[in-house]
C-alpha positions as CSV (number, residue, x, y, z in Angstrom):
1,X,13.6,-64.5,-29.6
2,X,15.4,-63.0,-32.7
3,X,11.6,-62.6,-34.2
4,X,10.8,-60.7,-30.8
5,X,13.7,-58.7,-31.1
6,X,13.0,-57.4,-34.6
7,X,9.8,-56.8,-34.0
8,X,10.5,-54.5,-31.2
9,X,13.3,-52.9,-33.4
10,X,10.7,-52.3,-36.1
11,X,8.9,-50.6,-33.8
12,X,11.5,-48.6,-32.4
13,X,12.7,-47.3,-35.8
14,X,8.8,-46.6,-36.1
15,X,8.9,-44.3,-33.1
16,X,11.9,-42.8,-34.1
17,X,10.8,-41.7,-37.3
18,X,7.4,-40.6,-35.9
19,X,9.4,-38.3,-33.7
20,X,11.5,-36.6,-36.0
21,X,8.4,-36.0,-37.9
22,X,6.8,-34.1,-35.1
23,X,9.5,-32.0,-34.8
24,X,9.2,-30.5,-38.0
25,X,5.9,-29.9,-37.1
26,X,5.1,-26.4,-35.3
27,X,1.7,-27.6,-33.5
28,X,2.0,-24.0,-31.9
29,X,1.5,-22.0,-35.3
30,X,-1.1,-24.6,-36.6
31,X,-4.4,-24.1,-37.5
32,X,-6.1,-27.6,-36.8
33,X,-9.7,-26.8,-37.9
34,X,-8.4,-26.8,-41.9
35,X,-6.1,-29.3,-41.5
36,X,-5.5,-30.4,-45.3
37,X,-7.7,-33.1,-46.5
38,X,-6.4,-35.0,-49.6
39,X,-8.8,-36.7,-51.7
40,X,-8.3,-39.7,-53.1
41,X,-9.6,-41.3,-56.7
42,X,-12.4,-43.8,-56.5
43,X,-13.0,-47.0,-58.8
44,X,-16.7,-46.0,-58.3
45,X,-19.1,-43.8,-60.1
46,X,-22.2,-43.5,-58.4
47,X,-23.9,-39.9,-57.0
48,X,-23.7,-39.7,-52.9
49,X,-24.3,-36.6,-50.5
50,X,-22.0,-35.8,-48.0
51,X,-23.2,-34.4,-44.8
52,X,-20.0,-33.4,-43.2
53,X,-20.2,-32.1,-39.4
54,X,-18.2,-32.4,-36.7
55,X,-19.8,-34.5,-34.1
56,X,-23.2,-36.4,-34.1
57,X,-22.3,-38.2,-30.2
58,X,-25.4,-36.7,-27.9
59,X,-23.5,-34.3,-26.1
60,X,-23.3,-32.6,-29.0
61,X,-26.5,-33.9,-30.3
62,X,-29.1,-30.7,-29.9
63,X,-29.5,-27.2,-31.4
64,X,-27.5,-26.8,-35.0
65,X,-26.7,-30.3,-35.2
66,X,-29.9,-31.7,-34.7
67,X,-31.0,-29.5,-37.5
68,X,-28.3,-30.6,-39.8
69,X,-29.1,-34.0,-39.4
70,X,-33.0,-33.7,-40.0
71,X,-32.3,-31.9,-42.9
72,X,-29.8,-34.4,-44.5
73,X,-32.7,-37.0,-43.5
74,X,-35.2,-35.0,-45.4
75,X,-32.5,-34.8,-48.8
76,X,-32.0,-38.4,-48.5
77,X,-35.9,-39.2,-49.0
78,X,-36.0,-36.7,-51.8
79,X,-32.9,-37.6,-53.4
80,X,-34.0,-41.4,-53.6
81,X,-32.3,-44.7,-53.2
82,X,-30.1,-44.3,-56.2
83,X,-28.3,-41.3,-54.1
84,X,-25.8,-43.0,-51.9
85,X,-25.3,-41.0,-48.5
86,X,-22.2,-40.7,-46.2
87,X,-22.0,-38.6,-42.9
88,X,-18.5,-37.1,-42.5
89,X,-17.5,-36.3,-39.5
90,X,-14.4,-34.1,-38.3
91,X,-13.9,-33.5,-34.9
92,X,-15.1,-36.4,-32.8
93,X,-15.3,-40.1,-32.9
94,X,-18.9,-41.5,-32.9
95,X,-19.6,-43.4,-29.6
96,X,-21.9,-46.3,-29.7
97,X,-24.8,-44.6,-28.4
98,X,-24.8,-42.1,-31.5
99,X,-24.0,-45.1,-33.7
100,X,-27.1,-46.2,-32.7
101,X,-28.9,-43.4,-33.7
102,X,-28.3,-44.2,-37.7
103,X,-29.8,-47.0,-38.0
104,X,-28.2,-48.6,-41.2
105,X,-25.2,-46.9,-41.5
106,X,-22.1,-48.4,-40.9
107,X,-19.1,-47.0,-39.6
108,X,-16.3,-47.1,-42.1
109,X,-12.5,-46.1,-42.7
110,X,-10.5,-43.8,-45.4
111,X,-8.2,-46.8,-46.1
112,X,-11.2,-48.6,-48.2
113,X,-12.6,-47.1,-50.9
114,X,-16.3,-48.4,-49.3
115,X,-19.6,-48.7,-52.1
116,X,-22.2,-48.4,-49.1
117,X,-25.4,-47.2,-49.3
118,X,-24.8,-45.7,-45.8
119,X,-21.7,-44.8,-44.6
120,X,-20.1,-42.8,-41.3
121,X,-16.8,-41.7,-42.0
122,X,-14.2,-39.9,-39.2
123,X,-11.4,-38.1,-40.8
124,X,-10.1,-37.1,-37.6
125,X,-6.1,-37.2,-37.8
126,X,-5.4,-33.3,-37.9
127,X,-2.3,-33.7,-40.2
128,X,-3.2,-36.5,-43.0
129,X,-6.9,-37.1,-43.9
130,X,-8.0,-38.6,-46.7
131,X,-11.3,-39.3,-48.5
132,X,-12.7,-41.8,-51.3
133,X,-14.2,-39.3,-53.4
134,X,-16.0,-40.2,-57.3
135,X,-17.1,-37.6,-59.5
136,X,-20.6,-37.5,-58.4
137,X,-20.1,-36.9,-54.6
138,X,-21.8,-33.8,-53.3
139,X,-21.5,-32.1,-50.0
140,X,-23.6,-30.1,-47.0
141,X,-21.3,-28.0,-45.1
142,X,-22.3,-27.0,-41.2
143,X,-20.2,-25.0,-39.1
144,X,-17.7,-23.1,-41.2
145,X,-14.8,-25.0,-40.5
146,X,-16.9,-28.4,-42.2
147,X,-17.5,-25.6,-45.1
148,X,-14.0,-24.6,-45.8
149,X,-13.0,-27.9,-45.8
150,X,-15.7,-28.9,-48.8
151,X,-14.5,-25.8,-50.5
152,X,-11.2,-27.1,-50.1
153,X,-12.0,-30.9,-51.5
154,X,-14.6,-29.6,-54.1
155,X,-11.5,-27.8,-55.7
156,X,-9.1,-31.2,-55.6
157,X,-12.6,-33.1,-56.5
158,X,-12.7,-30.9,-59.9
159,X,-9.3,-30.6,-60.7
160,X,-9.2,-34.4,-60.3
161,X,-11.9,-35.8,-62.9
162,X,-11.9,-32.5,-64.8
163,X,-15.4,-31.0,-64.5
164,X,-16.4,-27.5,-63.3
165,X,-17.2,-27.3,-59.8
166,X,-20.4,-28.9,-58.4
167,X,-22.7,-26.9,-55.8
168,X,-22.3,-27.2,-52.7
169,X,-24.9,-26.8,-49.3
170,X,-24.2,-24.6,-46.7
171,X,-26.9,-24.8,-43.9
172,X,-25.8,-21.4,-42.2
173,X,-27.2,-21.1,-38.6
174,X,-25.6,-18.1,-37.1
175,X,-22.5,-15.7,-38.2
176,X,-20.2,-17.4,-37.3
177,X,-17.0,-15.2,-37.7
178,X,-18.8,-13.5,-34.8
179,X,-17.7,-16.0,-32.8
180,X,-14.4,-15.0,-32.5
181,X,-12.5,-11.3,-32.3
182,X,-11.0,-9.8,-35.2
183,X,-8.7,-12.9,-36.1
184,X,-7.3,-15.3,-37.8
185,X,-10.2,-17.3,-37.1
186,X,-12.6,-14.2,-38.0
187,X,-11.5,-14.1,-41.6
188,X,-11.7,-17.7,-42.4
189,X,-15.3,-18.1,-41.1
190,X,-16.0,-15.1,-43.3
191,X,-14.3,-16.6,-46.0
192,X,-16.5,-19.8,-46.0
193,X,-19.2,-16.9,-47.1
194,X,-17.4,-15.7,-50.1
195,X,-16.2,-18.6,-51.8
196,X,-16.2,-19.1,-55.6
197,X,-18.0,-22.9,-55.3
198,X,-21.3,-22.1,-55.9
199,X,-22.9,-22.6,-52.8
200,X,-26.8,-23.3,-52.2
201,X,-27.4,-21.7,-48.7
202,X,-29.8,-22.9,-46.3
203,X,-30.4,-20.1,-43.3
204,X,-31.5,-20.5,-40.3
205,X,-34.5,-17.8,-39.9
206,X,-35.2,-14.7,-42.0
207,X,-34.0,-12.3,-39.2
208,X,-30.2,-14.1,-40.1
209,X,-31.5,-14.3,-43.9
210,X,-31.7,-10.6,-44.0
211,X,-29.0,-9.7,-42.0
212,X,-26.9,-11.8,-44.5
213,X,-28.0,-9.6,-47.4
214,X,-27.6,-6.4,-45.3
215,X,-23.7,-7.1,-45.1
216,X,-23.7,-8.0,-48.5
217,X,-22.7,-11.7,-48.7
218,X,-24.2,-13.4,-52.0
219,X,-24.7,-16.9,-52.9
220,X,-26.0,-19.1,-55.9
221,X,-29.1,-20.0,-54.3
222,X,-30.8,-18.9,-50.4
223,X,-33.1,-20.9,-48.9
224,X,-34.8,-19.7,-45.6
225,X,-36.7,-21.6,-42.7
226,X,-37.6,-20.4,-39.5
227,X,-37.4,-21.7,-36.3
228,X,-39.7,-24.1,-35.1
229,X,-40.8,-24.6,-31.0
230,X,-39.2,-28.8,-30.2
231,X,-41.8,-31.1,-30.1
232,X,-41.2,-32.5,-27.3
233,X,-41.4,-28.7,-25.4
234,X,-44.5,-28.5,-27.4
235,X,-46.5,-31.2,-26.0
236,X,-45.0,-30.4,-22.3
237,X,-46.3,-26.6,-22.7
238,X,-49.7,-28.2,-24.1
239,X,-50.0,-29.7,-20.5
240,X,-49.9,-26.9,-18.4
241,X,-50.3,-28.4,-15.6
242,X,-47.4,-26.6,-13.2
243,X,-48.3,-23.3,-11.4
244,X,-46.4,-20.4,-11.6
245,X,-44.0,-19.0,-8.9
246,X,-41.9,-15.6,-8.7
247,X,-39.1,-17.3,-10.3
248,X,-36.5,-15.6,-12.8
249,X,-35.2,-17.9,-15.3
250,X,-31.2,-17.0,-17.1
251,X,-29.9,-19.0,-20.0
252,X,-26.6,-18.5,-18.3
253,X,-23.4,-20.2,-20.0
254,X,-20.4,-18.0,-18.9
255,X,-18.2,-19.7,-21.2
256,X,-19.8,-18.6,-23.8
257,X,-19.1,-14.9,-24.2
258,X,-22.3,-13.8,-26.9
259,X,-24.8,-15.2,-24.2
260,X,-23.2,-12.0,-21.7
261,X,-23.0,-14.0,-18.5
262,X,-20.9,-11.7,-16.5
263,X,-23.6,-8.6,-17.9
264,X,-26.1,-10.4,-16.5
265,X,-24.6,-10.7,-13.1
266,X,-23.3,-7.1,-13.0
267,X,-27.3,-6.4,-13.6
268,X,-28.6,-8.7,-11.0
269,X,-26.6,-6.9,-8.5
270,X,-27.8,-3.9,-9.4
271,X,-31.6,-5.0,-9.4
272,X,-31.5,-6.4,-6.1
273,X,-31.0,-3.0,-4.4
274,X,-34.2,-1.8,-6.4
275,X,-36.6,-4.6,-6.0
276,X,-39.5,-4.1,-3.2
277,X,-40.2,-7.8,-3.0
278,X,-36.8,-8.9,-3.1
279,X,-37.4,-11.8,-0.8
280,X,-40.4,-13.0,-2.7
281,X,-37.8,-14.2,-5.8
282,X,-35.9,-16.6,-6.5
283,X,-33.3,-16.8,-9.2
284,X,-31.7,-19.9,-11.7
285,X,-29.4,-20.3,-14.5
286,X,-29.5,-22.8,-16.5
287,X,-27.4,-24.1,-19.7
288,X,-24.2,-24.6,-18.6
289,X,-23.3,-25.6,-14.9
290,X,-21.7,-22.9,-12.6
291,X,-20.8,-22.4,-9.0
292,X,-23.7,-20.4,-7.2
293,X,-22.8,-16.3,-7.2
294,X,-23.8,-14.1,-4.5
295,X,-25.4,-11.7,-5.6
296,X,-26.1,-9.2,-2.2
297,X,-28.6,-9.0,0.5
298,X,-28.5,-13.0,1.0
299,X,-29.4,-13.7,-2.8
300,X,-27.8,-16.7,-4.6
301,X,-27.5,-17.3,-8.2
302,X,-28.1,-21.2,-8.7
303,X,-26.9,-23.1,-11.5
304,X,-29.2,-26.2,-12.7
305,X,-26.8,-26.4,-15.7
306,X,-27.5,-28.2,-18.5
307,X,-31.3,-29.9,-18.7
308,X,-33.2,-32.9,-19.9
309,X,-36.1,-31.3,-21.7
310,X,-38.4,-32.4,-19.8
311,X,-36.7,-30.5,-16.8
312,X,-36.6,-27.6,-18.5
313,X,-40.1,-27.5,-19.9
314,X,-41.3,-27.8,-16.2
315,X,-38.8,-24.6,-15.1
316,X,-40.7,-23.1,-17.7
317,X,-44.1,-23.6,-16.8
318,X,-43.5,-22.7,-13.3
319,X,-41.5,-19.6,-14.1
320,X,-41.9,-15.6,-14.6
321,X,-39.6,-14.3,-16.0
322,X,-36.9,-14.9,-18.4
323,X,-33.0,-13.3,-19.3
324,X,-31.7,-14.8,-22.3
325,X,-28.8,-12.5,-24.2
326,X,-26.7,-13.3,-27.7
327,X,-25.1,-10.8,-29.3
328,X,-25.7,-12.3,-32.9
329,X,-28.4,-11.7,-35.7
330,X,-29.5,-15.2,-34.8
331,X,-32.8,-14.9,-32.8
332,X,-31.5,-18.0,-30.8
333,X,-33.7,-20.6,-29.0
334,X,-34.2,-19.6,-25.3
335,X,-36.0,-16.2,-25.6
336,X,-38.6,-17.6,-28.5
337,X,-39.2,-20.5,-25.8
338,X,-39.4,-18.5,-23.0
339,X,-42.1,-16.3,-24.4
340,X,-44.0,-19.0,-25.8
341,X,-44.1,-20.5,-22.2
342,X,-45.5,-16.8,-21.0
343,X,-42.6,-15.6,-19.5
344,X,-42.0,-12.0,-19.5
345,X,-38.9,-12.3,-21.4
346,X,-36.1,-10.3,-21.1
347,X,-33.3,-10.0,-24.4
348,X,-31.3,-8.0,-26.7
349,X,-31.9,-6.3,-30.5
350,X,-28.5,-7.1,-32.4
351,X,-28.3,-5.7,-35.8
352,X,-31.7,-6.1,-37.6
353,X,-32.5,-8.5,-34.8
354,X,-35.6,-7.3,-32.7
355,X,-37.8,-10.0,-31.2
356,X,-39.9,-7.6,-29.8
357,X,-41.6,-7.0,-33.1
358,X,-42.6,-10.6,-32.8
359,X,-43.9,-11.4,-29.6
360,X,-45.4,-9.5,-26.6
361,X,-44.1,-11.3,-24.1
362,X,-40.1,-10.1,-25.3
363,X,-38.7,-7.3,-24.3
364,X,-35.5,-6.7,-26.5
365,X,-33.0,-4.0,-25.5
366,X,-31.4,-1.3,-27.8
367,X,-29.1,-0.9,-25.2
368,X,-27.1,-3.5,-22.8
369,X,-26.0,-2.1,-19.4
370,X,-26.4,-3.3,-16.1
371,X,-28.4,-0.7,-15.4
372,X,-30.9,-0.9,-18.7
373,X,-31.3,-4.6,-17.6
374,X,-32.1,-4.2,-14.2
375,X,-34.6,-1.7,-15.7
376,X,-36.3,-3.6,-17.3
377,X,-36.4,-6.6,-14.7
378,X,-37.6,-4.4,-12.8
379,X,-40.3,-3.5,-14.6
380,X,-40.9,-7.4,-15.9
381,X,-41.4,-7.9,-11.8
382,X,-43.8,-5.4,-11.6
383,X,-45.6,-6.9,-14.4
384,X,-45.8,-10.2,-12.9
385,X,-46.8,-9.3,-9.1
386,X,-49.6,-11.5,-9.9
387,X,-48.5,-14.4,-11.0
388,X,-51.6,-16.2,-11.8
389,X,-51.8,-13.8,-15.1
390,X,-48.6,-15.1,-16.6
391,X,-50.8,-18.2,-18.6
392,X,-49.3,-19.8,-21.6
393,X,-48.9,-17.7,-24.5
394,X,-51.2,-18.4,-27.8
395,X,-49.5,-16.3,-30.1
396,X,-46.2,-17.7,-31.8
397,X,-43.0,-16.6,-31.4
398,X,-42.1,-16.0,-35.2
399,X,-43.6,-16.9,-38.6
400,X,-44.5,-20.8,-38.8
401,X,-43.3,-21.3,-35.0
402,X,-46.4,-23.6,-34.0
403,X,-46.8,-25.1,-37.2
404,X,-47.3,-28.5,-37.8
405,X,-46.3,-28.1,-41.9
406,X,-42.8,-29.5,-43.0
407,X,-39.9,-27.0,-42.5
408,X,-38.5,-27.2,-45.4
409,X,-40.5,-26.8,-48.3
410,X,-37.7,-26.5,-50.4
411,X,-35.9,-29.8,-50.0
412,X,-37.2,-31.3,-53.2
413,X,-35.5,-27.7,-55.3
414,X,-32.2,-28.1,-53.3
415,X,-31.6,-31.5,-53.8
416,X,-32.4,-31.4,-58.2
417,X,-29.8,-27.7,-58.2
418,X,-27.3,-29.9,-55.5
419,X,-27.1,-32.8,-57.5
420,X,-27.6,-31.9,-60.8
């Protein structure tokens, strides 16, 4: 009884100091995405790459991460066995069906100061994380929050064991302060680009590369790749075996605000009070789920939401036409599919962004407005009144699109300047 008693005492004093805590803490003015992370000393020596990124569990599993994680899989080999590798993760918890996606790493704590060949580490408490770190540990940076967190630890790291600052990766994939107004939030993603580590930068496309060099943003070393068509989308589109309807495809995700949703709607309602065959097309959004729209004169708007790719790569066989918009100097997935598929394809120029230049199938607009839109649907319609003409299109989307030759060529330089 006394034992139960001071147990529950213990735990009471616990809580009670936990609170006070919190209430010195202002969660309203904090800024949880560069939450301090204190490194601290390891016993061990040996050289390791970092990839840190913020989720690997499937939902989160496709587009940027996807990419981040085949290229970490690609240093590994070139870096060799000697290289110890740890995955860092700072947003999410990894479930066990992601676990089971790295085969032969094991999920580890902060509290040990772990000598794994292959590690997955969460540092997920937003106001104390820590990290093992030795002298030779090297990190790959993804979204710019993961980036101004290395920056952060590379500068504790060398202050630490004394050494000048090692290089770190930065596999860039989009701007990303364009993801946010002018903000808070917009000057430390830009930050992340102007940093005194010396960062090796891996960019996603030359269309981004380019527009990185137009602002004026420098780093130690750029490496470019271009965009590749999924492999599994690839062998679907190989098939060809779905025939084509007078169907309009939207990658539609209102709550993301660069994909223009809402501009999309505002054109549709336009177009349907200029289209002869109104009755002959149907319309679907896919990407994120959303309740169905009207749209005017007994059109509907469905939402299929988000896909399996097989799913999609039938939609796209058996579609027309395609509306895809991002305001960003990222070409972005959706249009380069959709005009690989053969679908008159419908986007934006952003920038030194015009995909029109690539492909014949893309129409990219100067100029977003309802009514330019629903121009150019308009005309895309009139170009597809005969459906049986919209075949699968042989040229590629962008430089190396179809190829079958590794993406990145330069793995083998990155890795010897990263780990030097």
């Amino acid at each position: 009884m006394i034992e139960k008693l001071a147990t529950i005492l213990r735990r009471y004093n616990f809580a009670r100091q936990l609170y006070r805590i919190l209430m010195r803490i202002d969660l309203s003015n904090s800024i949880p995405q560069i939450a301090p992370i204190r490194i601290k000393k390891s016993r061990h020596s040996f050289r390791r790459i970092n990839l840190m990124v913020p989720s690997i569990n499937n939902e989160h599993f496709f587009g940027g991460v996807a990419t981040a994680v085949k290229i970490f899989e690609d240093v590994r080999k070139s870096a060799g066995k000697s290289v110890k590798a740890r995955i860092v993760l700072t947003d999410t918890m990894p479930d066990n069906s992601a676990l089971s996606n790295f085969p032969g790493f094991q999920l580890t704590t902060s509290e040990t100061d772990h000598d794994l060949d292959l590690q997955i580490l969460s540092i997920l408490n937003k106001y104390q994380r820590d990290i093992f770190l030795t002298p030779g540990d090297r990190f790959i940076s993804t979204s710019w929050w993961t980036a101004y967190n290395a920056q952060e630890v590379i500068r504790q790291q060398a202050q630490t064991y004394r050494i000048a600052y090692p290089k770190m990766g930065y596999l860039i994939q989009d701007f990303e302060p364009g993801f946010y107004s002018w903000s808070t939030h917009f000057m430390l993603a830009d930050a992340t680009y102007r940093s005194d580590i010396p960062t090796l930068a891996i960019v996603n496309s030359s269309i981004l590369s380019t527009f990185f060099s137009q602002q004026g943003y420098e780093f130690e070393k750029k490496f470019v790749f271009e965009p590749r068509l999924n492999e599994a989308l690839k062998k679907h589109m190989l098939s060809n075996k779905r025939r084509r309807k007078k169907k309009i495809l939207i990658y539609g995700r209102p709550s993301v605000e660069r994909n223009c949703f809402l501009l999309t709607v505002a054109a549709l309602k336009i177009w349907i009070e200029l289209q002869p065959d109104l009755e002959q097309w149907e319309i679907v959004s896919i990407g994120e789920r959303h309740s169905p729209i009207k749209l005017g004169r007994g059109i509907v708007l469905k939402s299929l939401g988000k896909l399996s790719l097989p799913d999609y790569a039938g939609l796209l066989l058996e579609s027309a036409i395609g509306i895809s918009f991002m305001v960003s100097p990222h070409p972005s997935y959706p249009p380069l599919e959709m005009a690989q598929f053969g679908l008159r394809t419908i986007t934006n120029a952003y920038a030194n962004k015009d995909l029109s230049k690539y492909h014949e199938n893309i129409t990219s607009l100067d100029t977003l407005t309802p009514a330019t839109i629903a121009e150019a649907l308009v005309s895309a319609t009139a170009e597809r009144a005969d459906i049986a003409e919209a075949g699968i299109s042989k040229q590629p989307a962008l430089p190396q699109y179809m190829d079958d030759s590794p993406q990145f060529p330069f793995i083998d330089e990155f890795v010897d300047l990263l780990v030097q």
